[in-house]
GUMAR-859376 format. One record per residue: residue number from 0; residue in three letters; chain; x, y, z of N, C-alpha, C in turn. Coordinates in steps of 0.1 Angstrom, whole numbers. Layout:
! residues N
[NUM, ALA, A, [X, Y, Z], [X, Y, Z], [X, Y, Z]]
...
END
This chain:
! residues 69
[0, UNK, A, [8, -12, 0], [0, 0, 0], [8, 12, 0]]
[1, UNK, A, [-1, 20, -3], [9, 35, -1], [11, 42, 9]]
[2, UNK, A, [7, 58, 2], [8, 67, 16], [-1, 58, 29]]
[3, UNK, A, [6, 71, 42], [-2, 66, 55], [-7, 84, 57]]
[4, UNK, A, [-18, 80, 59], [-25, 92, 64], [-31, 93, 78]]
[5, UNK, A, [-25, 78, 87], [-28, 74, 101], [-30, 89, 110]]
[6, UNK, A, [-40, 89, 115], [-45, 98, 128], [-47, 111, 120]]
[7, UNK, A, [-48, 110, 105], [-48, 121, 98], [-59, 130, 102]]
[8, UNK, A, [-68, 144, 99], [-77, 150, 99], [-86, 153, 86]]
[9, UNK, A, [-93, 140, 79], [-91, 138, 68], [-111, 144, 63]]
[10, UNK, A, [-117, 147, 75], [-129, 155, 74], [-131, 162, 63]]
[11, UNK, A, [-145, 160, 53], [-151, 170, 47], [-142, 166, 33]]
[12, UNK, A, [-135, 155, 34], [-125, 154, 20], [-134, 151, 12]]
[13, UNK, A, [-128, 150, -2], [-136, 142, -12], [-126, 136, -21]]
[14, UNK, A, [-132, 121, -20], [-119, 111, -24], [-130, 102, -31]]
[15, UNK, A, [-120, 98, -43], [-124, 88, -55], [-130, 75, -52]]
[16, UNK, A, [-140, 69, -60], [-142, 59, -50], [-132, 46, -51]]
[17, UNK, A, [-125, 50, -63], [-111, 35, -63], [-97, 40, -52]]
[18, UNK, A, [-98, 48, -45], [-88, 53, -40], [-82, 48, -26]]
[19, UNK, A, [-93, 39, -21], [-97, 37, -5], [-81, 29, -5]]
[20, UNK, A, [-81, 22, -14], [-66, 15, -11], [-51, 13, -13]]
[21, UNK, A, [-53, 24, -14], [-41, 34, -21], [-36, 40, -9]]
[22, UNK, A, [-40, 41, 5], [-36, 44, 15], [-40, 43, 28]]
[23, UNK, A, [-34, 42, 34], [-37, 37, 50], [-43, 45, 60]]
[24, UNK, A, [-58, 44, 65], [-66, 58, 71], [-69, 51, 87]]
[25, UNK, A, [-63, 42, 95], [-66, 41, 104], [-63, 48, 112]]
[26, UNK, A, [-70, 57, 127], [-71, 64, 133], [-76, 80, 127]]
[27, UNK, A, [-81, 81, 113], [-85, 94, 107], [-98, 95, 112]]
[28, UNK, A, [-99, 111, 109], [-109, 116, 110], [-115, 122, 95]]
[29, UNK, A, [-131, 109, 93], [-133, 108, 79], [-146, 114, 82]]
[30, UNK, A, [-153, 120, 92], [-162, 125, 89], [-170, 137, 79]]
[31, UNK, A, [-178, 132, 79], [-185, 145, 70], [-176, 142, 56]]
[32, UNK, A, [-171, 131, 54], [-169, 124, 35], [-176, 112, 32]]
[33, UNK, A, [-173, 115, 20], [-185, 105, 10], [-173, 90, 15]]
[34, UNK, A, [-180, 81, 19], [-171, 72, 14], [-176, 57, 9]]
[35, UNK, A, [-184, 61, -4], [-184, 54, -14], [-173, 46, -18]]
[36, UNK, A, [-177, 33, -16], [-156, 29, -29], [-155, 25, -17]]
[37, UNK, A, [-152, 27, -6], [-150, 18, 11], [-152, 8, 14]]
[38, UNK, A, [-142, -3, 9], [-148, -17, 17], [-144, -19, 29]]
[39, UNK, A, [-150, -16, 37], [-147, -21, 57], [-141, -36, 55]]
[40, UNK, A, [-142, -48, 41], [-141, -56, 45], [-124, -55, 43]]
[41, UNK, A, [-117, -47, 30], [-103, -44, 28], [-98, -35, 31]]
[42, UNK, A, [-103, -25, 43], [-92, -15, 45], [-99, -16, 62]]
[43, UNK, A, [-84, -10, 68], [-83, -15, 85], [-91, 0, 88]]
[44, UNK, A, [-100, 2, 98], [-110, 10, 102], [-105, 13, 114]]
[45, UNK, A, [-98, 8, 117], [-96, 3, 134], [-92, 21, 140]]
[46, UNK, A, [-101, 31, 147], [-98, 42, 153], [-107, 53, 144]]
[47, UNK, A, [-113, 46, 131], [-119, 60, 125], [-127, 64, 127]]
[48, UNK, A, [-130, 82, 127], [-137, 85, 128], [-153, 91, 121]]
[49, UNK, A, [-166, 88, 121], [-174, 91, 114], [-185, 95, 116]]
[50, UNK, A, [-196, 101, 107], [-211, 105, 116], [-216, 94, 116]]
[51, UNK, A, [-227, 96, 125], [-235, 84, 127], [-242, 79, 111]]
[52, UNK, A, [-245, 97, 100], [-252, 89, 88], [-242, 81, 80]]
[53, UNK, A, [-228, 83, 81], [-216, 73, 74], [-219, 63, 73]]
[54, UNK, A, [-225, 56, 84], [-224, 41, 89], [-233, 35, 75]]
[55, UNK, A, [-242, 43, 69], [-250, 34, 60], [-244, 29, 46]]
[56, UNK, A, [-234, 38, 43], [-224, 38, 35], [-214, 29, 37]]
[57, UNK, A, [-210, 23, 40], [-201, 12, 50], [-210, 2, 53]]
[58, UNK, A, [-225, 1, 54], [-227, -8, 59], [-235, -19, 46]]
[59, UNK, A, [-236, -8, 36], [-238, -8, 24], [-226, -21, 13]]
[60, UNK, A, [-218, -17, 15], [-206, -25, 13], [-203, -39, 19]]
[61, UNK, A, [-214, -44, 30], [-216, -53, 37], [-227, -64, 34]]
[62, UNK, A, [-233, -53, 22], [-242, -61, 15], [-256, -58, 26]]
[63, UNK, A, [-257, -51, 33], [-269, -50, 46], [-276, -37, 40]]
[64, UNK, A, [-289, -41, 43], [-295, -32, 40], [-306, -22, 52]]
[65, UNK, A, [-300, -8, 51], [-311, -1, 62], [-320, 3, 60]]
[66, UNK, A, [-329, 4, 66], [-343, 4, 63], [-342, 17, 76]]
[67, UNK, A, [-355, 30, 71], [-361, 38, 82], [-365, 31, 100]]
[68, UNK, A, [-362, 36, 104], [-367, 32, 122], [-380, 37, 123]]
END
C-alpha cells in the first residue's frame, strides 16, 4: 500500500471511489466524507472517525441493508 495518512484529519475530503486502497486511514478523521468505494471488509478502520449517517455507506458495502426506524 501507499501513503499513511494514520491519525490524519481527513474530514469533509472528497476522495475517488477506487482510492480507498491506495492508502492507509486508520485512526483518521473521515467524517463528513462521501465514502463510497470503502470496503470495511479491505481497509483496517480500526480508530476511524465518522457521523452516525456514514455508517450506511459502510454498511452498504456489507451487503446490509437499512431500512427507516
Amino acid at each position: 500500500r501507499g501513503a499513511s495518512f494514520k491519525e490524519s484529519d481527513l474530514s469533509r475530503g472528497v476522495f475517488s471511489e477506487d482510492c480507498w486502497e491506495q492508502f492507509r486511514v486508520q485512526g483518521c478523521d473521515l467524517s463528513h466524507s462521501e465514502l463510497y468505494g470503502l470496503d470495511p471488509r479491505k481497509i483496517d478502520l480500526t480508530g476511524v472517525k465518522i457521523c452516525s449517517w456514514q455508517q450506511e455507506q459502510l454498511l452498504e458495502q456489507l451487503g446490509v441493508i437499512i431500512v427507516p426506524d
